[in-house]
DOLUMBA-69219 format. One record per residue: residue in three letters; z, y, x of N, C-alpha, C, O in turn. Coordinates in steps of 0.05 Angstrom, whole numbers, plus 32768, in hexadecimal, padded with zeros to 4 digits. Example, Ala and Ser with C-alpha at 12.3 -4.5 7.8 and 13.67 -1.06 7.14 Angstrom:
ALA809C7F8E8108809C7FA680F6809C7FBE810880A97FBE811D/SER808E7FD38101808F7FEB8111809D8001810280A18017810C/
This chain:
UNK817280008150815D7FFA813E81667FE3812C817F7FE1812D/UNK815C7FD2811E815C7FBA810A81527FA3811A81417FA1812B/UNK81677F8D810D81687F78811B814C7F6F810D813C7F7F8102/UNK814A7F56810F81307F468101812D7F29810881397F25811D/UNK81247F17810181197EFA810E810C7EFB811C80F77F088118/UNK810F7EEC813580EE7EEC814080ED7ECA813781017EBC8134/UNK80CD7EBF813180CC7EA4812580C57E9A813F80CD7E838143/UNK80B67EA7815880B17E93816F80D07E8F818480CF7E818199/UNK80E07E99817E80F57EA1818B81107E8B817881217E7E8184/UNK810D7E8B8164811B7E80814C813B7E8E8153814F7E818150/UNK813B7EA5815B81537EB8815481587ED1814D81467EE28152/UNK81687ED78146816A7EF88133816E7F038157817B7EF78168/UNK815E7F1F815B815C7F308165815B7F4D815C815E7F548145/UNK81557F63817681597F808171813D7F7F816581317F6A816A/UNK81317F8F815781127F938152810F7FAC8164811C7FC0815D/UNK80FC7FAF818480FC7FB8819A80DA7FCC819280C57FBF8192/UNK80D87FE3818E80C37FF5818B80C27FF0816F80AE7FE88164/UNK80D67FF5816280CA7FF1813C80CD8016813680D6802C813B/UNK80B57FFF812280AC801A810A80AD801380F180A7800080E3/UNK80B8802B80F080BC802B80C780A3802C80B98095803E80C2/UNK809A802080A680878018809F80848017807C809580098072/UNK80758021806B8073801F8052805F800A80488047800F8047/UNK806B7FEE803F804E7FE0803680427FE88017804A7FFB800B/UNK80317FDA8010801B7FE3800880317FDF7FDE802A7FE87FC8/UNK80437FD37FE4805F7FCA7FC9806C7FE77FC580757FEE7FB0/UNK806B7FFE7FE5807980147FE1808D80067FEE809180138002/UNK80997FF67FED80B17FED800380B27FF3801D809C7FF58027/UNK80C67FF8802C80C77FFE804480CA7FE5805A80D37FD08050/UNK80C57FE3806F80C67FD1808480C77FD5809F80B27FDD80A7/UNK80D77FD180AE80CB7FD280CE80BF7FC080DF80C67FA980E1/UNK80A77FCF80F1809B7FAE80FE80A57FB9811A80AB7FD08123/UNK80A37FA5812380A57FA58144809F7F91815C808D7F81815D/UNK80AF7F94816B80A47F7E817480BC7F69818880C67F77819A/UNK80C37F55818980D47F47819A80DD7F5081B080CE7F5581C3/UNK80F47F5481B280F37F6081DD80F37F4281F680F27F3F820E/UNK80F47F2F81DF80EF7F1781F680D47F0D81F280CA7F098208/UNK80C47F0781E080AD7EFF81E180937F0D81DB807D7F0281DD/UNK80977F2581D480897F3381C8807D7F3481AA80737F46819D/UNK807F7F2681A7807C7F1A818A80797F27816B808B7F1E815D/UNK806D7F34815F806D7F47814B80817F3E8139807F7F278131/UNK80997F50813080B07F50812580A97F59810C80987F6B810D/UNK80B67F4F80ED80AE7F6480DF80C47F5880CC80C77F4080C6/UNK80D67F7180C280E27F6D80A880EB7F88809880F47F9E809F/UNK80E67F7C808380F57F85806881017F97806B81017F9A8084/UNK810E7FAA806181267FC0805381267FBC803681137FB78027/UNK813E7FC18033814F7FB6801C81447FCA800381387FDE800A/UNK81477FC77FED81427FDE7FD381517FF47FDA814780097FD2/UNK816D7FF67FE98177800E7FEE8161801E7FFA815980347FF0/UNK815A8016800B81448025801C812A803680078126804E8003/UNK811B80207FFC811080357FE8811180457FE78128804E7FEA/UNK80F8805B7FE080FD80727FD2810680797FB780F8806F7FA6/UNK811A808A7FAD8128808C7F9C8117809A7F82810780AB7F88/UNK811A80947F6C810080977F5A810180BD7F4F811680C27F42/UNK80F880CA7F5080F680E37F4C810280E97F3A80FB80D97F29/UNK811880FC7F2E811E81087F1C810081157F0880EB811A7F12/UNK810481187EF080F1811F7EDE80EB813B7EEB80FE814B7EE9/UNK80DB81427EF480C381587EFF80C7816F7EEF80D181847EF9/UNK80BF816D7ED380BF817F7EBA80D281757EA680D081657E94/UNK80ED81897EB38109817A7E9A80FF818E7E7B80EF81A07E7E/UNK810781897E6480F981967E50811281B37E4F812981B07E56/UNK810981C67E48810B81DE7E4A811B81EB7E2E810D81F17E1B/UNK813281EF7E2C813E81FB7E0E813982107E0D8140821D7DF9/
């Protein structure tokens, strides 16, 4: 899975039960949760991740 911060832990860890997640920007994210403290994990994915913007639907027609 994806590493992540935990802030009560103050070290980069695995993110342990994550889910991919779309916020509300359309951006992607995974939350999860600490495997040492339990702690709700949550970060970012990069613009790669994004969804890629649609080719034109109706190309015009010769």
């Amino acid at each position: 899975m994806a590493e992540g911060y935990c802030v009560k832990c103050k070290a980069k860890k695995e993110i342990s039960d994550g889910v991919e997640e779309t916020m509300k920007n359309g951006r992607k994210a995974i939350k999860g949760k600490c495997p040492s403290c339990g702690t709700v994990m949550f970060k970012i994915l990069g613009k790669s991740a994004t969804p890629a913007v649609a080719a034109n639907p109706n190309p015009p027609t010769v």
